[in-house]
N, C-alpha and C positions, 0 to 999 in steps of 0.2 A: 512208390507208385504215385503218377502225376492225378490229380484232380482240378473240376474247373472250380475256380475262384467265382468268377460271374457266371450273368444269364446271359446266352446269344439273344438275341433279339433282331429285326427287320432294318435294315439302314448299316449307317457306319456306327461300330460299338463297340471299339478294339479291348475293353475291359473283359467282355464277355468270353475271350479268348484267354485270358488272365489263367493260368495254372497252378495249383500249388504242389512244391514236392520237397522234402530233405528241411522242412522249416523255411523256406524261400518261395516267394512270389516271382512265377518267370512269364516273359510274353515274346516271342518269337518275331521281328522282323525279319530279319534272316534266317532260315529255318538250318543252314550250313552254318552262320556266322562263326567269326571265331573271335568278340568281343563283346563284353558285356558293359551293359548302363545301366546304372543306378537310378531311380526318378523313383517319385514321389507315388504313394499309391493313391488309387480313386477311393478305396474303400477301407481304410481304418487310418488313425492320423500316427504321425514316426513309425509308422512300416515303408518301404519303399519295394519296386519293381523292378526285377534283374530283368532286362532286354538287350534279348540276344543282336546283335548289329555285324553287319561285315564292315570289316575297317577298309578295306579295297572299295566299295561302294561310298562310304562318308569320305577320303579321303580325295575320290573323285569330284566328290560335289560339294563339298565343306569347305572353305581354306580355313575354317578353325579346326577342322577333327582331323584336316592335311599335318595342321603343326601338333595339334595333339599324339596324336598316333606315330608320327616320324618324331618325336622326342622321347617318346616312349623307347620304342624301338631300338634306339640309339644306345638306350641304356640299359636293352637286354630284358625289358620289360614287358608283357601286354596284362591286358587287363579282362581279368576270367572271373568266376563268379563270388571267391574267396576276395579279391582286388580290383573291384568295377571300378571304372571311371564314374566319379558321382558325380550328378549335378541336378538343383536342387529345383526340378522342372514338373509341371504338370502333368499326368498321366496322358490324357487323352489328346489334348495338345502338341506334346511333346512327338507321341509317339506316331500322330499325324505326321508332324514337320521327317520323321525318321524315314518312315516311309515316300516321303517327297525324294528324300536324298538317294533311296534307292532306287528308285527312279521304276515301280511298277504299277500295274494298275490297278491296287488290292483298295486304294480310296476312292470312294463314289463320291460322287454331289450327293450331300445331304445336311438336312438343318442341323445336324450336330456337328458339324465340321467348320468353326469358329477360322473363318481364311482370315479375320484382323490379327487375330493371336499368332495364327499358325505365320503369318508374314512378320510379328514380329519378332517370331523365333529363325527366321528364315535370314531377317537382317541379321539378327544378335550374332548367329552362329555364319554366318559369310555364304549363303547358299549360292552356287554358281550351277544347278542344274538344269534339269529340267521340268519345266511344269505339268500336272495334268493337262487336257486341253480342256476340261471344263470347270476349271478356274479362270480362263478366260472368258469364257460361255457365259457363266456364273453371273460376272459382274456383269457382262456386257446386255445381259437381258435383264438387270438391275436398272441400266442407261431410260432417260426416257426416247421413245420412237422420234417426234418430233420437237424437240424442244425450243427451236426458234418460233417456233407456233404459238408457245406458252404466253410469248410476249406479246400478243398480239390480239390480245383479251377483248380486244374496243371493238373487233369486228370479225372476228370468230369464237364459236362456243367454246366454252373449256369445260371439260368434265369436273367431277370431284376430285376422281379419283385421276386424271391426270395431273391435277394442283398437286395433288397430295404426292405423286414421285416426285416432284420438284422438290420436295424440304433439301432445308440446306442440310440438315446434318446427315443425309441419307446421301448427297451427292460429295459430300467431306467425306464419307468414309469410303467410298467408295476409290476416291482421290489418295486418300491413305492406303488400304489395302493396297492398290495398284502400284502404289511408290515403294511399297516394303517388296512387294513381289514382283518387280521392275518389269510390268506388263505396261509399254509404254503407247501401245496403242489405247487399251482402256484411260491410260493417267492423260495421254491429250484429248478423248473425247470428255472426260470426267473433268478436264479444268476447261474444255471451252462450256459446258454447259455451266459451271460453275459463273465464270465471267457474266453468263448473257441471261442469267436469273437470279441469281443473289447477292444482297445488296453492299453492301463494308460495312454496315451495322451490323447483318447479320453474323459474319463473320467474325467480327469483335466480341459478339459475345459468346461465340461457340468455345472463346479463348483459343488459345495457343496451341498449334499441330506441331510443336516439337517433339512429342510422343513418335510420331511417323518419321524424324529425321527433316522435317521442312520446317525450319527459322524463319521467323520474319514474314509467314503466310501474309498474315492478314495487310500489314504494311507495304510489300511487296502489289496485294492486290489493289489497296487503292493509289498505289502510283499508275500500272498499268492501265485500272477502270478512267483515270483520268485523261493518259496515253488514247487507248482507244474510241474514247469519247469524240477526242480530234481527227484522230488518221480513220476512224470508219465513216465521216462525212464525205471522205472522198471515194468511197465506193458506192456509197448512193446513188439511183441511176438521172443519167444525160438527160432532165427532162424539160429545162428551164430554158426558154429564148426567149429576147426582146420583139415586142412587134418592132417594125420595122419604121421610124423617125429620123430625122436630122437630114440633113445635106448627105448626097453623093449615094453609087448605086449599094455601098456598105451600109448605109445610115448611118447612127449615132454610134461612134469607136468607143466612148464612154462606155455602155451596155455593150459592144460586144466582146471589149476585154476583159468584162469582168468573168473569173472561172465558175466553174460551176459548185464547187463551195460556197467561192460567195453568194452566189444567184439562192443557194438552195438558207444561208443562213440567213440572206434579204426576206426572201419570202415567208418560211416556214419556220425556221428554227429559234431566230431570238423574238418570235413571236408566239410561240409552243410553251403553253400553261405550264408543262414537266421542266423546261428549259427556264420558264423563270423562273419557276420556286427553287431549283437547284442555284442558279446564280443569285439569288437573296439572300442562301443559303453559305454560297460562298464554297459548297465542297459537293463530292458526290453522295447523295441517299437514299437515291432509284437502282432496280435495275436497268443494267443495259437493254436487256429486252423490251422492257416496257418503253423506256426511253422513247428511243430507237423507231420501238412501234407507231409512235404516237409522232414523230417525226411523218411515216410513210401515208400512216392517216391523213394527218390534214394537207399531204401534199395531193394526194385524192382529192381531198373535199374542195382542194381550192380553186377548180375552176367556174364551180358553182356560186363563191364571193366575188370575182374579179368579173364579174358583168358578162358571163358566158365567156366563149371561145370563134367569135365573127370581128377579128380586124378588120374586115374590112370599114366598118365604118365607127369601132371601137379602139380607139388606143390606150394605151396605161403610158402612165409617164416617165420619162425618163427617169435609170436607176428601178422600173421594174419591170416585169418577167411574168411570161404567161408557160402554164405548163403543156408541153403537145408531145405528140410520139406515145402515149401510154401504152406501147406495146407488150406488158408484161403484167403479169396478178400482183395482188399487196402479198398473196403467200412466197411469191415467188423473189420478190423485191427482198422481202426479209431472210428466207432460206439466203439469200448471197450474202446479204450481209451476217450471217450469223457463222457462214463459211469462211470470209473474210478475216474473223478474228484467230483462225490459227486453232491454235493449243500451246502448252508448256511442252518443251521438250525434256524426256523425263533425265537424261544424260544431262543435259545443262545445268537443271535444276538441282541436281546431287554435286554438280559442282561448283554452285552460288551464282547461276546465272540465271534470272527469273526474268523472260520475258516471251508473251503472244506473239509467234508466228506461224507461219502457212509450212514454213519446210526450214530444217535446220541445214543445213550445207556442211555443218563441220561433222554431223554424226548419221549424214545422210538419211532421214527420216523426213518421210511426210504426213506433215499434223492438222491435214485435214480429213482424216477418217471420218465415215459416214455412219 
């Protein structure tokens, strides 16, 4: 006669289902299955849990329990409760990742439902199923709402508690998670906020994401953070012109060939307090957001230094630029550029190609999710 082992309890508690009968601890994913696992019990130590499992269901979504099971087989074998397939996994964990492979919907969103674990039983074992849909949900309302906002501290309020969902190791795991669970929309929003608020200090000391399968994080990041330091000046907006000087109805060709990177590095940029201490510096120790922000700031402020905005009887001299056209907000200025840096593609990245962009073309994805 079966008896329960646990207490059911409110949430996900797969223990509580736990039965004992014949001297054996048994738990039921398949309730038809016709194969048995071995795992670890939650509740006395070298006892273990015979779970039931359909090998038609794992072999579906495994390619590890694909070659388990067809070797087995081969040899005229399967594995029943006298000859379980053992393996030497966590109870609640495991038996989470079992139920992923059967792909129903007996798992809730719930605070006991460990998605870094369960993703790294997902990788270990080759999951190729299908996910709940609120494992996406999950992290995605993990994400912060506005995060190009964050950077922008000088001239909008920031809460506490918005700082506080920026920590880096809460947006690292998040980046983790999503890599083991190849939820590639969360891993490009989860590595562009990464980029556009945490620093390569930060990162160097959270150590090494080889746990997650991603080599070379942190090095990878400050090549890119240096990449995009340059290519997102050229997404900053058109606002720079010369008054109007020199011979002829063009004026001075001097100022007008010059692009508007250079216009925006003449006036703003290698004159930006952030900009020198990092070049004193000699590498990157900001974030990009902040950076960035403090770029769009003084590009604001600066028609207030340059003797107002009346050419007519005002000129600035040649080799410089007065700011017009401000058709757009400082929120609005930074949401583009904070768009502009892409994401990782999470296919590339599994196959040692680490680089920010807006759309992958070889894996047909686009990595500017909002």
């Amino acid at each position: 006669m079966a008896r329960r082992i646990g207490t059911r309890v409110n949430g996900w508690y797969p223990a509580g289902d736990i039965v004992g009968r014949s001297g054996h601890f048994f738990y039921d994913v398949a309730a038809e299955g016709d194969a048995y696992i071995s795992v670890n019990s939650p509740f006395q130590v070298d006892a273990t849990v015979l779970v039931r499992v359909s090998t038609r269901a794992l072999g579906r979504t495994s390619q590890y329990f694909r070659s388990q099971f067809s070797t087995r087989w081969a040899q005229g074998r399967v594995f029943t409760t006298s000859n379980p397939l053992v393996l030497e996994e966590r109870f609640t964990n495991f038996v989470t990742f079992l139920h992923f492979c059967h792909e129903g919907d007996v798992v809730r969103l719930s605070s006991r439902v460990d998605l870094k674990q369960v993703g790294l039983l997902c990788d270990k074992y080759l999951f190729v199923g299908r996910l709940p849909s609120w494992c996406f949900e999950s992290l995605n309302a993990r994400l912060p709402k506005n995060p190009p906002l964050f950077g922008f501290t000088a001239m909008l309020p920031v809460t506490t508690t918005a700082v506080q969902s920026l920590v880096p190791n809460t947006l690292l795991e998040i980046l983790q998670i999503s890599y083991l669970l190849n939820l590639c929309g969360i891993f490009a929003k989860a590595s562009r906020a990464i980029m556009w608020s945490v620093t390569y200090g930060e990162i160097e000391k959270l150590g090494p994401l080889d746990v997650a399968g991603i080599s070379d994080y942190a090095e990878n990041f400050r090549r890119e953070a240096l990449r995009l330091r340059r290519d997102l000046v050229s997404r900053l907006p058109t606002v720079f012109y010369p008054d109007h000087h020199g011979e002829g109805p063009l004026g001075c060709g001097k100022c007008a060939s010059a692009t508007q990177d250079q216009r925006w590095h003449r006036e703003v940029i290698t004159k930006n307090i952030n900009w020198l201490r990092e070049d004193r510096r000699g590498e990157p120790f900001l974030q990009i957001g902040s950076l960035f922000g403090s770029y769009v700031k003084d590009m604001y402020d600066l028609p207030k230094r340059q003797q107002g905005n009346n050419t007519n009887h005002l000129n600035i001299d040649c080799g410089r630029f007065r700011v017009r056209h401000l058709d757009v907000t400082p929120p609005e200025t930074i949401w583009q550029l904070y768009q502009a840096i892409g994401g990782l593609c999470l296919p590339c990245v599994k196959s040692g190609h680490f680089k920010f962009q807006t759309s992958c073309d070889l894996h047909d994805v686009d990595l500017c999710f909002h």
